[in-house]
Each structure stands twice: as structure tokens, then as C-alpha cells.
N, C-alpha and C positions, 0 to 999 in steps of 0.2 A: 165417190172418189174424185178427189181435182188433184190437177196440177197446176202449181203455186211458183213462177219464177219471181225471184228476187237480186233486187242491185244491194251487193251488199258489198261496203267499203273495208276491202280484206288486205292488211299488207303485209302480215309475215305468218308464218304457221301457226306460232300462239294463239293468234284473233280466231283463226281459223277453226282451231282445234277447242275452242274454248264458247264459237257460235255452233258448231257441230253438235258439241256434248249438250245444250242447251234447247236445242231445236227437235233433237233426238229423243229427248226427254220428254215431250209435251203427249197428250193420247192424241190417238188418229196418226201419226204421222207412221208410215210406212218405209217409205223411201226418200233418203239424204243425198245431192251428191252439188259438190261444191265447184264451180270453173274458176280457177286463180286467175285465167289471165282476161276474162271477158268481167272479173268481178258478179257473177251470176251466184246464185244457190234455186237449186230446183227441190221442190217437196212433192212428194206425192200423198196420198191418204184422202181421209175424213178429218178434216183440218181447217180451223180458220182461218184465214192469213191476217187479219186484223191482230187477233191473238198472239202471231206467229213474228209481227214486226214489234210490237210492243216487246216481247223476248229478247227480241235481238235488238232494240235500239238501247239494253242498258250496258251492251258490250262494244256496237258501234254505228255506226249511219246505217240504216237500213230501209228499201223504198220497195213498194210493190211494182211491179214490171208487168205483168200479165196473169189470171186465174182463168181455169178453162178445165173442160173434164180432162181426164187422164184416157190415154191410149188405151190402155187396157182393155177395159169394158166393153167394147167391140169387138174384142176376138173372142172375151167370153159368153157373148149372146150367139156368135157364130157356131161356137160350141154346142150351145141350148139347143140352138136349133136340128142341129145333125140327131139329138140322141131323140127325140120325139119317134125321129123315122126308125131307127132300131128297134124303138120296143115295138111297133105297128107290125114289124116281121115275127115277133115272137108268137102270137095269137095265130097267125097262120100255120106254121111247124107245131101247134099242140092239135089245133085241132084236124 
């Protein structure tokens, strides 16, 4: 999983709406969400961002800003870890 921000030159809703259905489209990409007024678009998934600008520069300027893992993945190893020690009580209440 990464998260993908991008400066992407957005100026009325159509561009918007038309880099949205586009980006949306591609595999890997999980999560869209676009900031009109900082010009940003964030991706999250299994995603190339090479891929991901090549997309979007036939609609408008489009620039990589930062790639880096996604938040996610850390709550769910936090997870991982708790259920280990559940099942280690189970073995004791059988026997």
C-alpha cells in the first residue's frame, strides 16, 4: 500500500470530475480524494504513481509531490498482534 500525493492543476469541476473517473479507474487504486483549494490529489492502494501521472497529464498538468507508505498498515499489524495472545488462552480453558 502507498500513498501517492499529487499537484494537479485543477480549475473548475469538469477537470476535476473527468481526472477523478480516470484515476479511479486504473487497478490498485483504493482510495481517491481530491483538495480544490491546495490543488492536491491523494491515492492510496497498490499503485504506481508513474502510471498514475502519465493518466492524468492527457487531461492536465500533473506532478509528483510525495510517495510513502500509507497509514493504514500500522494499525493493522497492531491488530496481528493482539489476536496471537487470544488464541494462547484458548489451549488453557480446554485443557
Amino acid at each position: 500500500m502507498k500513498k501517492v500525493v499529487l499537484k494537479v492543476e485543477l480549475y473548475d469541476d469538469k477537470i476535476k470530475k473527468k481526472t477523478m473517473k480516470a484515476v479511479s479507474g486504473l487497478s490498485g487504486v483504493e482510495s481517491v480524494s481530491v483538495d480544490m483549494k491546495d490543488q492536491k490529489m491523494t491515492l492510496i492502494g497498490d499503485i504506481d504513481p508513474v502510471e498514475v501521472v502519465e493518466k492524468l497529464r492527457k487531461l492536465c498538468h500533473a506532478e509528483i509531490l510525495s510517495v510513502g507508505p500509507a497509514k493504514e498498515e500500522k494499525k493493522e499489524e497492531k491488530k496481528d498482534e493482539k489476536k496471537p495472545e487470544e488464541k494462547k488462552k484458548d489451549p488453557k480453558e480446554n485443557g
